[in-house]
C-alpha distance (Angstrom), angle and dihedral (degrees) to the residues before:
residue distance angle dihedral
X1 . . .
X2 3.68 . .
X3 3.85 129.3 .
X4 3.64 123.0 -168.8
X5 4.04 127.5 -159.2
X6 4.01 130.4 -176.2
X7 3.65 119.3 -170.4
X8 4.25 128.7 157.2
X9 3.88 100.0 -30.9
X10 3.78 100.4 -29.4
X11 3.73 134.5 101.8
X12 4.06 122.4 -156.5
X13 3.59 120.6 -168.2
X14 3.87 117.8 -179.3
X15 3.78 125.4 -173.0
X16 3.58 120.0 -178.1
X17 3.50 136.9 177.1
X18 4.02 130.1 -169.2
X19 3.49 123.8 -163.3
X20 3.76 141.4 -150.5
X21 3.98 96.5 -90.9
X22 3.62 92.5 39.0
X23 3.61 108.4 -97.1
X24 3.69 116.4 146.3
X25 3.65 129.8 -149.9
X26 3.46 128.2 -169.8
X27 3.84 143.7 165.6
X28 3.71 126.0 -164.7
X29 4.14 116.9 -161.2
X30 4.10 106.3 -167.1
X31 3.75 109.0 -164.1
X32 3.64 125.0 -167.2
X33 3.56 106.1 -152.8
X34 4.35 84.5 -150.2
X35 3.60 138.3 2.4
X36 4.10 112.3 -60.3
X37 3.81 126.3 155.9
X38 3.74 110.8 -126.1
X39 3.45 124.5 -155.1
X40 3.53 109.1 -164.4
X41 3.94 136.5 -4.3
X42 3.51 129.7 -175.0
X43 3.98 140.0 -170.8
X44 4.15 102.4 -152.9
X45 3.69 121.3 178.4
X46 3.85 125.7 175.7
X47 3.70 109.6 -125.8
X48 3.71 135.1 168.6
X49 3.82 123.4 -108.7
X50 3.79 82.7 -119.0
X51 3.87 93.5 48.1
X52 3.63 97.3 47.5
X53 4.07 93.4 68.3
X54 3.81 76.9 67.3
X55 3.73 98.1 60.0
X56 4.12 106.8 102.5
X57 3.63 108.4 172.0
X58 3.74 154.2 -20.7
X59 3.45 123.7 -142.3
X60 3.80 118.2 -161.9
X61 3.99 123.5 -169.7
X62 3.25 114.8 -164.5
């Protein structure tokens, strides 16, 4: 599945994929569409205490 958004001069594509035992993968491409300075960004997700003993890794390429 992939999910595209467009707001002011940045592009986010999302691409996710959920498997049979539940793992999720996903991989979010931010493109500015011209120079900007950014001061902060943030991927949040809402997880249960339970759920987050489930959470293995995050893999950021930058």
């Amino acid at each position: 599945m992939v999910g595209h958004q467009h707001a002011a001069d940045l592009d986010l594509e999302v691409a996710g994929l959920l498997e049979f035992d539940g793992l999720v993968r996903m991989r979010c491409n931010l493109l500015a569409r011209k120079p900007i300075s950014i001061k902060d960004i943030r991927l949040e997700g809402a997880f249960t205490q339970a759920a987050s003993a489930y959470l293995r890794s995050w893999c950021w390429l930058v």
